[in-house]
NUMIBA-521872 format. One record per residue: x, y, z of N, C-alpha, C, O, CB in turn; chain. Coordinates in steps of 0.2 Angstrom, whole numbers. Glycine has a CB too. Layout:
<atoms>
+-------+-------+-------+-------+-------+-------+-------+-------+-------+-------+-------+-------+-------+-------+-------+--------+
|  n_xx |  n_yy |  n_zz | ca_xx | ca_yy | ca_zz |  c_xx |  c_yy |  c_zz |  o_xx |  o_yy |  o_zz | cb_xx | cb_yy | cb_zz | cadena |
+-------+-------+-------+-------+-------+-------+-------+-------+-------+-------+-------+-------+-------+-------+-------+--------+
|     X |     Y |     Z |     X |     Y |     Z |     X |     Y |     Z |     X |     Y |     Z |     X |     Y |     Z |      A |
...
+-------+-------+-------+-------+-------+-------+-------+-------+-------+-------+-------+-------+-------+-------+-------+--------+
</atoms>
This chain:
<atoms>
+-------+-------+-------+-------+-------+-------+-------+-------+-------+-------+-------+-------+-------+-------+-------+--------+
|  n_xx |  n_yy |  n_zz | ca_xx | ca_yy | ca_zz |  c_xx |  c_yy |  c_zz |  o_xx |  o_yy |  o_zz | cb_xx | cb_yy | cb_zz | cadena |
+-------+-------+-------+-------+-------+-------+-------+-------+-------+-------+-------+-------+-------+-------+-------+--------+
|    31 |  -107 |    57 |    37 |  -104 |    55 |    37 |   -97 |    57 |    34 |   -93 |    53 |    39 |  -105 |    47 |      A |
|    40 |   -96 |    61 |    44 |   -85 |    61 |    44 |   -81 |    56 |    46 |   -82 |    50 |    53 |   -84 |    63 |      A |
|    43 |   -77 |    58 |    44 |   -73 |    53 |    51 |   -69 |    49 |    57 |   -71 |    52 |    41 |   -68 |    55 |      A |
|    51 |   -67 |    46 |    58 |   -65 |    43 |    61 |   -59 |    47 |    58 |   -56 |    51 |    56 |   -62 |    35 |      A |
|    68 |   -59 |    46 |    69 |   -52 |    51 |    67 |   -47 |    48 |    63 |   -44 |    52 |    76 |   -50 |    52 |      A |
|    68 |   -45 |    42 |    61 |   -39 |    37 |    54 |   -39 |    40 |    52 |   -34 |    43 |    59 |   -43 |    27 |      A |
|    51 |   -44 |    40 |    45 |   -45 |    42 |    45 |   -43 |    49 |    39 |   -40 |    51 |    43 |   -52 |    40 |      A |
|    49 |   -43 |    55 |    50 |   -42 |    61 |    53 |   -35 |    63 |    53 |   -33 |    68 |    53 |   -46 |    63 |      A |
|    54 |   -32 |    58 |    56 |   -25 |    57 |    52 |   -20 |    57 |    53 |   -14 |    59 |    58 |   -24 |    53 |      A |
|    47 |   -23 |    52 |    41 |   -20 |    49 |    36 |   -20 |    54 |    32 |   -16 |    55 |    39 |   -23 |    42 |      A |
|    36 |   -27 |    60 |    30 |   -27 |    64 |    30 |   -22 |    69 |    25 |   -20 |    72 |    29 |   -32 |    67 |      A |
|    40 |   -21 |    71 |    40 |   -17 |    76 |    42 |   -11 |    75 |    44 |    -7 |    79 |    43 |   -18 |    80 |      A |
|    41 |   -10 |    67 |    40 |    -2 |    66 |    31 |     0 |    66 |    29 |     4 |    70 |    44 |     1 |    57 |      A |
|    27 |    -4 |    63 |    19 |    -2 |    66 |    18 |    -4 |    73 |    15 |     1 |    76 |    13 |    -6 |    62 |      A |
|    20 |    -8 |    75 |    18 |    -8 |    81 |    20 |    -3 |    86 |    16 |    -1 |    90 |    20 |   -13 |    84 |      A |
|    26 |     1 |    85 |    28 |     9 |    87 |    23 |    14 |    87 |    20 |    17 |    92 |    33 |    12 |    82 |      A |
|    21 |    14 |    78 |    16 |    18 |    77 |     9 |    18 |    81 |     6 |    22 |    83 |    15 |    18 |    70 |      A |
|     7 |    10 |    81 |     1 |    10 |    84 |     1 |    11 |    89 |    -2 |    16 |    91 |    -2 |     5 |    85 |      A |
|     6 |     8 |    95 |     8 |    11 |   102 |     7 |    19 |   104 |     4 |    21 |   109 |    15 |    10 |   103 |      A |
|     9 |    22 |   100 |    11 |    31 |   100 |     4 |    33 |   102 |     2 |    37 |   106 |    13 |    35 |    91 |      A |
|    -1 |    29 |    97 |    -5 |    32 |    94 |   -11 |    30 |    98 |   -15 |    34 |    98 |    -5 |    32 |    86 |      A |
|   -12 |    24 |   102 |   -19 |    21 |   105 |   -17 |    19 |   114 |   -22 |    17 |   118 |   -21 |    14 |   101 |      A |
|    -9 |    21 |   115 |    -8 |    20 |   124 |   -12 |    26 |   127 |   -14 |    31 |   125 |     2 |    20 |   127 |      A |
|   -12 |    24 |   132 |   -14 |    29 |   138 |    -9 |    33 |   141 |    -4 |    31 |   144 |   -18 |    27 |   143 |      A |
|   -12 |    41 |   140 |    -7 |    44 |   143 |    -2 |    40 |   152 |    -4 |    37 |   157 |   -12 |    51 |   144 |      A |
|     3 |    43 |   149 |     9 |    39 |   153 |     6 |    39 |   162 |     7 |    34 |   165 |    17 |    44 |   151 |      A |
|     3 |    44 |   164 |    -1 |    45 |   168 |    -5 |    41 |   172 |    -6 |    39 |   178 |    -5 |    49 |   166 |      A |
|    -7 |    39 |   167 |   -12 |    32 |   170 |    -9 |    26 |   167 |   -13 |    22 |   166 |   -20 |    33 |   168 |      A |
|    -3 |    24 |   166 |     0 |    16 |   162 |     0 |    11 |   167 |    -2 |     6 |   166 |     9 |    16 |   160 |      A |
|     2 |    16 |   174 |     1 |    12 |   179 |    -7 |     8 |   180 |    -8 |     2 |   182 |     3 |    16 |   185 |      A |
|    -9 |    12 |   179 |   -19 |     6 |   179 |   -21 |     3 |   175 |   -26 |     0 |   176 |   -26 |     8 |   181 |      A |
|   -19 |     4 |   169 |   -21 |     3 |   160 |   -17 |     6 |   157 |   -14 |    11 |   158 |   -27 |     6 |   157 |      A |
|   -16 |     0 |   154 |   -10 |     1 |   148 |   -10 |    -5 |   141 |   -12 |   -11 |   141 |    -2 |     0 |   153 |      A |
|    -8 |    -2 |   135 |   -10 |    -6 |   130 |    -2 |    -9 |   128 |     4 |    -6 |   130 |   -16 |    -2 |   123 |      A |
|    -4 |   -15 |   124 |     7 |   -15 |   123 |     3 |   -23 |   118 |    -3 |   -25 |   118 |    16 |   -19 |   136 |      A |
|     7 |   -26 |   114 |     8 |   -30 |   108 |    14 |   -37 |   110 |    19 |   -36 |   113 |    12 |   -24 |   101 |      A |
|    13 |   -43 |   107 |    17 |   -46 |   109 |    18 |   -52 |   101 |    13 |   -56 |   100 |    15 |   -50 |   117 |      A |
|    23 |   -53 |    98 |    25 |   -57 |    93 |    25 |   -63 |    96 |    26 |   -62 |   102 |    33 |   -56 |    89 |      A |
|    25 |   -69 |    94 |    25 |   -75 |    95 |    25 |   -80 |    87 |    20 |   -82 |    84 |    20 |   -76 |   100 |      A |
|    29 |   -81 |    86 |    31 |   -86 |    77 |    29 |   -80 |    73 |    32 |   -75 |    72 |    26 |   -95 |    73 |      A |
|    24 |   -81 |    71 |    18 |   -78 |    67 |    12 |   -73 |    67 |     8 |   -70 |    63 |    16 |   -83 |    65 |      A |
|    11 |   -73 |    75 |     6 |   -73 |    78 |     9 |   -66 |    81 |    14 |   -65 |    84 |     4 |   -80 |    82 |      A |
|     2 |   -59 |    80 |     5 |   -53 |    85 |    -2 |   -53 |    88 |    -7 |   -55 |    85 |     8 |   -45 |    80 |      A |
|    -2 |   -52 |    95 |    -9 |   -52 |   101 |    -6 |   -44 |   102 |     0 |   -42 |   102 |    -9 |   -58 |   108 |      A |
|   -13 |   -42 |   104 |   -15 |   -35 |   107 |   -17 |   -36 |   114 |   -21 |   -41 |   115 |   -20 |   -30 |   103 |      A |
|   -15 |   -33 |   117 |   -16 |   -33 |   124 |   -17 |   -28 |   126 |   -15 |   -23 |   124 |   -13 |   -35 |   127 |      A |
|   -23 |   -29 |   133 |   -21 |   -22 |   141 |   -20 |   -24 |   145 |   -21 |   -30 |   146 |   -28 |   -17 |   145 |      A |
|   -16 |   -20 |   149 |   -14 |   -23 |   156 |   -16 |   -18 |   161 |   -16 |   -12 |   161 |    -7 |   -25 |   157 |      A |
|   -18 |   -23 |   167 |   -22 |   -20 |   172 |   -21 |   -23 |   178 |   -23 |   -29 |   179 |   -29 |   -20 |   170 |      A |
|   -19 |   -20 |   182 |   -17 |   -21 |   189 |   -22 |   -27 |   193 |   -27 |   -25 |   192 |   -17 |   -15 |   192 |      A |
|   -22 |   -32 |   196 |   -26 |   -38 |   200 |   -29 |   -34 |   204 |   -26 |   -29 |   208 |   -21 |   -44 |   203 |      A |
|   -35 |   -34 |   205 |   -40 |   -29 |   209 |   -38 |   -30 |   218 |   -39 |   -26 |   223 |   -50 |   -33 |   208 |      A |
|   -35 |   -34 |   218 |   -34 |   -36 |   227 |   -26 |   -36 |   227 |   -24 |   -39 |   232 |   -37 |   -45 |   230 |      A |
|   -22 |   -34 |   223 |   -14 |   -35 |   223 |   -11 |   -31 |   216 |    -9 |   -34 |   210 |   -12 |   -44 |   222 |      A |
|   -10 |   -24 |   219 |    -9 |   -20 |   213 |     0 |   -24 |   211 |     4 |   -22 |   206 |    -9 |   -10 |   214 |      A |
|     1 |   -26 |   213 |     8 |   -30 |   210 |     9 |   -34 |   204 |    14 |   -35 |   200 |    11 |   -35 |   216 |      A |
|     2 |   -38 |   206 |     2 |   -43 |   199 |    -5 |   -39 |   193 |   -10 |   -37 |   194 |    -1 |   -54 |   204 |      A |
|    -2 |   -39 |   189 |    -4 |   -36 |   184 |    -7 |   -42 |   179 |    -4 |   -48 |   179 |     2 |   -31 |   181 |      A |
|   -12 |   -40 |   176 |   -16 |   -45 |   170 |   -16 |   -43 |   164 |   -18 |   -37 |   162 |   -23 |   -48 |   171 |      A |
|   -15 |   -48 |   160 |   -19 |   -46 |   152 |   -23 |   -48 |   150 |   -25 |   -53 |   151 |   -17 |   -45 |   148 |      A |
|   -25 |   -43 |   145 |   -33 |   -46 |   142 |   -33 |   -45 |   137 |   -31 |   -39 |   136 |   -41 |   -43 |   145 |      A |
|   -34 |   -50 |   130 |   -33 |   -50 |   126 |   -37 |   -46 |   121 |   -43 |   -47 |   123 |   -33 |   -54 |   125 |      A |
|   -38 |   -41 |   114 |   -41 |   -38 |   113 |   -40 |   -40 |   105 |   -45 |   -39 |   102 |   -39 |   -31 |   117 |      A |
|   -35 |   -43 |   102 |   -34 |   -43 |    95 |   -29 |   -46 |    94 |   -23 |   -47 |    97 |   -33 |   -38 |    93 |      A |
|   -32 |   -49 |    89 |   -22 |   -57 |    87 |   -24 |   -57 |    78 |   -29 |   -57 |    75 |   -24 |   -72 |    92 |      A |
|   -17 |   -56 |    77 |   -16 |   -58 |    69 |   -13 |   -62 |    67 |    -9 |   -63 |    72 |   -15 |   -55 |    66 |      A |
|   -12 |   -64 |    64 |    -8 |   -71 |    62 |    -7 |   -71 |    54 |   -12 |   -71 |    50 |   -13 |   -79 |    65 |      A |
|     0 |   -72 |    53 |     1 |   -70 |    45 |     3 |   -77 |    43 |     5 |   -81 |    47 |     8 |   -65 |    43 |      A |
|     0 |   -78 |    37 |     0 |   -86 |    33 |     3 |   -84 |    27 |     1 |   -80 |    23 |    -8 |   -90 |    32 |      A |
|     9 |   -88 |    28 |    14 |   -86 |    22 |    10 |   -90 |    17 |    11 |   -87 |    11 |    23 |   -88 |    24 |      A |
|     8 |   -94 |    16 |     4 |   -97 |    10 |    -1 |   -93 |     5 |    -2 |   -94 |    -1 |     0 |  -103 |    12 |      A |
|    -4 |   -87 |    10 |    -9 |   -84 |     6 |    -8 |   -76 |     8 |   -11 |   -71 |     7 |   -17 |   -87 |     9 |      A |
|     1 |   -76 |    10 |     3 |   -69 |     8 |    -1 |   -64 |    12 |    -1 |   -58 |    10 |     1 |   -68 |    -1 |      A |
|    -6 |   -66 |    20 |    -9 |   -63 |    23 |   -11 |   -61 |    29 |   -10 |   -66 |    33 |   -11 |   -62 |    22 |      A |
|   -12 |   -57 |    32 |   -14 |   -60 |    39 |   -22 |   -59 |    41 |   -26 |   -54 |    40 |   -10 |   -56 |    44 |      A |
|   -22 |   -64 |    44 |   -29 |   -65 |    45 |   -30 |   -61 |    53 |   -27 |   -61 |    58 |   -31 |   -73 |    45 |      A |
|   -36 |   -59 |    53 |   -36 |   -55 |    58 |   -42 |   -60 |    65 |   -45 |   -65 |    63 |   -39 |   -45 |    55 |      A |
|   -43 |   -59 |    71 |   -47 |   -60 |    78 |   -49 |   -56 |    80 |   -46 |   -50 |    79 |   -44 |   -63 |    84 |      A |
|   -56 |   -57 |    84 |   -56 |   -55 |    91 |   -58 |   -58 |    95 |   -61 |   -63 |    93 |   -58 |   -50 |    93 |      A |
|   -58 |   -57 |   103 |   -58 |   -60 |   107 |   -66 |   -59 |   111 |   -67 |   -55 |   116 |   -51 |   -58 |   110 |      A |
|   -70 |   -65 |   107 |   -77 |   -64 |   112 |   -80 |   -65 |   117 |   -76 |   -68 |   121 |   -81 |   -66 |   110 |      A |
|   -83 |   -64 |   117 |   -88 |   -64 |   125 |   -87 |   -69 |   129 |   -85 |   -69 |   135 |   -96 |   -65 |   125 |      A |
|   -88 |   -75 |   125 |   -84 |   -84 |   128 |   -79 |   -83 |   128 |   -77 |   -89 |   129 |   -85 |   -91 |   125 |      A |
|   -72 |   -79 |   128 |   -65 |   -81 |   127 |   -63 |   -84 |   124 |   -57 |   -87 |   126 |   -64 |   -82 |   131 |      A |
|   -66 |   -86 |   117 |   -62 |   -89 |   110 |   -61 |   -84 |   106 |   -65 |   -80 |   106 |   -65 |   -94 |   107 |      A |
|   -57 |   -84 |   103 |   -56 |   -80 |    96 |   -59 |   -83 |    92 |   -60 |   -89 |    91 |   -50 |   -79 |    94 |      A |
|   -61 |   -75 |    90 |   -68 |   -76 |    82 |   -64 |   -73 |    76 |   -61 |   -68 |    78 |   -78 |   -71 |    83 |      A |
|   -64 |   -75 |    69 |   -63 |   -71 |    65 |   -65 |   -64 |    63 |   -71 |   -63 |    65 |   -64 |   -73 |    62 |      A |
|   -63 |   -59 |    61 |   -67 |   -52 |    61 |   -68 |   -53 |    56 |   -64 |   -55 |    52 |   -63 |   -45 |    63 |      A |
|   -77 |   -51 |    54 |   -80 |   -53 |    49 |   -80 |   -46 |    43 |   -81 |   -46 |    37 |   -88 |   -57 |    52 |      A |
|   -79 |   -40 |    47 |   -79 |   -33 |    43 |   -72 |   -34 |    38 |   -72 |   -30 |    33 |   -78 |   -26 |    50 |      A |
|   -66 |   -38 |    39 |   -59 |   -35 |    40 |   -55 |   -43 |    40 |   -49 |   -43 |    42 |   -58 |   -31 |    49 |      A |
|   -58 |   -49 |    37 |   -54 |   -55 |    39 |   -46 |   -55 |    39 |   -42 |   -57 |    43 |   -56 |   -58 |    35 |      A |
|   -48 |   -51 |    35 |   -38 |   -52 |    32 |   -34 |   -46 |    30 |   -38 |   -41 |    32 |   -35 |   -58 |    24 |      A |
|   -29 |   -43 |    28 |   -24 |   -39 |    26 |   -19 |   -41 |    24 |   -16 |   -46 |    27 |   -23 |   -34 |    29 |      A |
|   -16 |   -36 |    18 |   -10 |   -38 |    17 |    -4 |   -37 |    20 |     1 |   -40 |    18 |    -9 |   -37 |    13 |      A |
|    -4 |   -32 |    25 |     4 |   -31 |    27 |     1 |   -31 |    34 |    -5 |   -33 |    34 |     9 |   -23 |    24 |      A |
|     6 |   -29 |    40 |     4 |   -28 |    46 |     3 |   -20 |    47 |     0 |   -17 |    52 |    10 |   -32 |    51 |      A |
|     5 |   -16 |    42 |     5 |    -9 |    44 |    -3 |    -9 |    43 |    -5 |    -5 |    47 |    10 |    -4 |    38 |      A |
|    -9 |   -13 |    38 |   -13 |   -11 |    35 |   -18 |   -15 |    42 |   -23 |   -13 |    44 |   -14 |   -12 |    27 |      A |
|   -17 |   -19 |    44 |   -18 |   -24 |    51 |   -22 |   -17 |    58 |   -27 |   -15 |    60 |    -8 |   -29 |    54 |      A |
|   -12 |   -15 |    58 |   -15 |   -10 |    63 |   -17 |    -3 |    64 |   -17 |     1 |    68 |   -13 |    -9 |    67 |      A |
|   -19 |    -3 |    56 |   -25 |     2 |    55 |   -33 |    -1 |    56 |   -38 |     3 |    57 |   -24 |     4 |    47 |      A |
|   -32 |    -8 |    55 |   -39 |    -8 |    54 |   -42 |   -10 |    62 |   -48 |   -10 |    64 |   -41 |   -15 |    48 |      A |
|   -36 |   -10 |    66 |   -38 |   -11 |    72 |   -39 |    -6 |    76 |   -43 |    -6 |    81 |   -34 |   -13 |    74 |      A |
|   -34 |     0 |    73 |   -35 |     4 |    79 |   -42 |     9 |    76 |   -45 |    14 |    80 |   -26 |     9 |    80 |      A |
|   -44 |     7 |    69 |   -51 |    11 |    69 |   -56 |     7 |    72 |   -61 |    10 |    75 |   -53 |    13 |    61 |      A |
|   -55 |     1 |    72 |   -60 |     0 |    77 |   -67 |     3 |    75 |   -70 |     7 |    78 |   -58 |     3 |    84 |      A |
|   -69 |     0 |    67 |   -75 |     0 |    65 |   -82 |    -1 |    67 |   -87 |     3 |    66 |   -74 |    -2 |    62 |      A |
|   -81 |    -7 |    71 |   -88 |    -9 |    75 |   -86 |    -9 |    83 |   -90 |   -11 |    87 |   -91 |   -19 |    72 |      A |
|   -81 |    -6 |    86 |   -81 |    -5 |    94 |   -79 |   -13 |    96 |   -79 |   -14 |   102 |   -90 |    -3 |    97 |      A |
|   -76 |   -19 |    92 |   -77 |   -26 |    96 |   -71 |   -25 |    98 |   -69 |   -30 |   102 |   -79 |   -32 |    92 |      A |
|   -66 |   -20 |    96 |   -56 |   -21 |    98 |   -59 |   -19 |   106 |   -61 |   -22 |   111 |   -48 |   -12 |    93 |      A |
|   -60 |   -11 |   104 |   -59 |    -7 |   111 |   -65 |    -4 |   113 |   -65 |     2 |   114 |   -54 |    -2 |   110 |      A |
|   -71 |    -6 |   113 |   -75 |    -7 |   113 |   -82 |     1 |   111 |   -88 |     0 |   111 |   -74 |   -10 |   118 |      A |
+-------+-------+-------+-------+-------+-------+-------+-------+-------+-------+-------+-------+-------+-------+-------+--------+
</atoms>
């Protein structure tokens, strides 16, 4: 189920703040660049980085996904390991709001976001 429009308000007022606060100068957006994407429930962190043979087509690589479970009032936090599954973050499982989410992301306690 989606989130509430409140709840969608609130994602893309932190997600503002995080943006502000962890993109790369505008300078270089063109070769790296960090950006956020909602899907129901589910918010993914991303970079994007130009295709090594075709600066036209651009990729992304996943860095961080939260996923809010209205049953337990939280969100549970990922990241994205070495095999390309998402593991739970064992420092940081969960949080209660999304504001406190991308805090715990953008400190990047153990280096596994952003290395």
């Amino acid at each position: 189920m989606p989130l509430s429009e409140f709840e969608i308000k609130r994602y893309e007022i932190a997600k503002k703040k995080f943006l502000l606060k962890r993109r790369p100068h505008p300078s270089v957006r063109d070769k790296c660049d960090l950006d956020c994407r909602l899907s129901n429930q589910t918010v993914e962190v991303f970079e994007q980085r130009p295709q090594w043979n075709n600066t036209d087509v651009f990729n992304e690589y996943p860095l961080a996904k939260m996923t809010y479970v209205k049953t337990k009032k939280e969100w549970e936090i990922f990241y994205m390991s070495s095999n390309l599954t998402w593991k739970s973050y064992r420092l940081h499982k969960s949080a209660k709001t999304i504001e406190e989410v991308f805090v715990i992301i953008d400190c990047d306690e153990t280096g596994i976001f952003f290395g």
